[in-house]
C-alpha positions in Angstrom: -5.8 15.9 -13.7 -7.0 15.4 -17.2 -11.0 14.1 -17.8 -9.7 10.4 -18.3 -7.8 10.6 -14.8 -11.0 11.7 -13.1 -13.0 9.4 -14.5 -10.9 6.2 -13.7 -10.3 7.9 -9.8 -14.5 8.1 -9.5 -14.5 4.5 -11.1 -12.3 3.0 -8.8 -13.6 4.7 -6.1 -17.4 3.7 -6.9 -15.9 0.4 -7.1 -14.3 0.1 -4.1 -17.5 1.5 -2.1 -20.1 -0.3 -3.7 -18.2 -4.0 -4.0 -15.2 -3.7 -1.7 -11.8 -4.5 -1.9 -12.6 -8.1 -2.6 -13.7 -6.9 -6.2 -10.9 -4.8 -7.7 -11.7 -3.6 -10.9 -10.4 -5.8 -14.0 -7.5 -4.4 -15.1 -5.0 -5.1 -18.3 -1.1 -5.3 -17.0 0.9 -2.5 -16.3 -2.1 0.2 -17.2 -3.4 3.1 -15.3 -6.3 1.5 -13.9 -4.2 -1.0 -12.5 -2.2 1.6 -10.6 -5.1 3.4 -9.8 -6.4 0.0 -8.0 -3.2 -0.2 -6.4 -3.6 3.2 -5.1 -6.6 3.4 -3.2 -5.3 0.1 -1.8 -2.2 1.4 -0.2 -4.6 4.3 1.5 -7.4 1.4 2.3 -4.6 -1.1 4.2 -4.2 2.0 6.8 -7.7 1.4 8.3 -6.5 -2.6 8.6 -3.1 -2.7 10.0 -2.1 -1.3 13.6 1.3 0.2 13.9 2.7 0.4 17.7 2.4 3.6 19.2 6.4 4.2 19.1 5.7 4.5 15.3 4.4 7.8 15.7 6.0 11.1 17.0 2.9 12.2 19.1 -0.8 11.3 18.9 -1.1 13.3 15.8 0.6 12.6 13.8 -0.2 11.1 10.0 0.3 7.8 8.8 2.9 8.3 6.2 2.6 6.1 3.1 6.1 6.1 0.9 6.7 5.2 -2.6 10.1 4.7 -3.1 11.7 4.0 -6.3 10.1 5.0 -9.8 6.6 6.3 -8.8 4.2 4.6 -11.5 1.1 6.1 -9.2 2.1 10.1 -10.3 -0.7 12.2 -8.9 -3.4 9.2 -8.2 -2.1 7.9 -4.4 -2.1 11.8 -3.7 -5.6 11.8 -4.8 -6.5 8.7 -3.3 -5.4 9.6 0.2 -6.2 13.4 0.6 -8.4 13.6 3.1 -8.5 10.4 4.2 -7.8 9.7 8.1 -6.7 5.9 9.9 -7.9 5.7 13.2 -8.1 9.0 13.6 -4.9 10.4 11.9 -4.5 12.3 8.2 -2.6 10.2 6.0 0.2 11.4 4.2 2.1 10.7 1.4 6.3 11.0 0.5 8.4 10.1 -2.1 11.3 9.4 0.0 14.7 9.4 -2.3 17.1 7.6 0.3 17.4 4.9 2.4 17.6 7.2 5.2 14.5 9.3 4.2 12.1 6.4 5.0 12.2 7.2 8.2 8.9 8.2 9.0 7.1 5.6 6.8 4.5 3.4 7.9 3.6 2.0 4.3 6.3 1.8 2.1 6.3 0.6 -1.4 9.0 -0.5 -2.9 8.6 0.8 -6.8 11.1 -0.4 -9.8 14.6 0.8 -8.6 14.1 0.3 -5.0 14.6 -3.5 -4.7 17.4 -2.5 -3.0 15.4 -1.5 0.1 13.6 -4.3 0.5 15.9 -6.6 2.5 16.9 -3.2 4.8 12.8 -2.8 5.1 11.5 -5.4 5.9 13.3 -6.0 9.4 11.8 -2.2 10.0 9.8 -1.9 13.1 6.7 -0.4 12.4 7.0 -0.6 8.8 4.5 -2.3 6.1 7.1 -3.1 3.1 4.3 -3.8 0.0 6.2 -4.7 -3.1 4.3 -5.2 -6.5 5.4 -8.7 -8.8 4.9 -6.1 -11.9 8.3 -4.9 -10.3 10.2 -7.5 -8.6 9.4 -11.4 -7.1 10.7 -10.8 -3.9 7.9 -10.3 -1.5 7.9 -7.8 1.1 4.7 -8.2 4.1 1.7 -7.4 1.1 2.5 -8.3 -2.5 0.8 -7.2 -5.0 -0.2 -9.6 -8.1 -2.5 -9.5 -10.8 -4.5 -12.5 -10.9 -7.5 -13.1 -13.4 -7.1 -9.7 -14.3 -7.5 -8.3 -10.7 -5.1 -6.9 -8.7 -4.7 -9.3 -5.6 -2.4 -9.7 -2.9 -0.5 -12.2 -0.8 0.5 -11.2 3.0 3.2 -12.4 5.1 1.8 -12.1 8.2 4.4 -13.5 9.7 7.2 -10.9 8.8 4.2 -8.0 9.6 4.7 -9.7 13.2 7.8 -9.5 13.5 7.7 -5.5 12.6 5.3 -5.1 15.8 2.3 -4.8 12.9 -1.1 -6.0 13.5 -3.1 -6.7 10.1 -6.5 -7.0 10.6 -8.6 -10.8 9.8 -11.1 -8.6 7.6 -7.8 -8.1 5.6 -6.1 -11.2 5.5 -9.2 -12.5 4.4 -9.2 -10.4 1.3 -5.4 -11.8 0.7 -5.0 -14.8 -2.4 -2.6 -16.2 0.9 -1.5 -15.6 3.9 1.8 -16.7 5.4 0.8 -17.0 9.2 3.0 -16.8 12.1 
């Protein structure tokens, strides 16, 4: 990673730990911070959403975020999520290329090129479909947005439900909305 990488990572990071998710970092459309944001998000909604235990092949197993599509987070969600556990499993990170190769995912998102997936994902059981509106307007169960120059996010609680996902209140409290069930 080169010097500029680094330093938006420990940014982001100091960020995130000193004003929480609620304060994303401001962030111009479409840059690398934004992605960077977006990043440790995807690895931060693992400690707030509880998958069913059919979702995982034993009690070890990881929690398996996906990016699907064109990949505009290159090397950062790696970073982001190395090391990191969810109640008490590694997380894990794929790039699936197929349909059938998202098996396995408990985050998936849906990244430009993959808008195809997200009518087939989102009836998924055990599966947290987050789409991004710098991609695509349809919304899978978290959206991302900018708003005010902050990454954001709606939730559709309801269609998490329906998946057999549990998001946590400190989350949907974070969310611009909620769509409850």
């Amino acid at each position: 990673m080169d010097r500029e990488g680094r330093l938006v990572a420990i940014l982001v990071a100091v960020a995130w730990v000193l004003a929480g998710p609620a304060a994303a970092a401001t962030v111009l459309p479409q840059s690398p911070l934004e992605y960077a944001v977006k990043a440790n998000y995807l690895v931060r909604f693992t400690a707030f959403v509880e998958w069913p235990p059919r979702a995982f092949a034993d009690a070890r197993a990881p929690v398996v975020i996906c990016v699907a599509g064109r990949d505009p987070f290159g090397a950062t969600l790696d970073r982001a999520a190395r090391g990191q556990t969810a109640y008490g499993r590694p997380l894990a990170v794929r790039r699936p290329a197929t349909r059938e190769a998202t098996a396995g995912c408990h985050i998936l998102y849906a990244g430009a090129g993959a808008e195809t997936l997200i009518p087939a994902a989102a009836g998924q059981t055990g599966l947290l479909l987050v789409t991004d509106s710098a991609i695509a307007p349809e919304r899978g169960m978290v959206h991302f947005v900018l708003s005010d120059a902050r990454v954001r996010f709606h939730i559709d609680q309801q269609a998490a439900t329906r998946s057999g996902l549990a998001i946590s209140s400190r989350l949907l409290n974070l969310a611009l909305s909620v769509r409850a069930g």
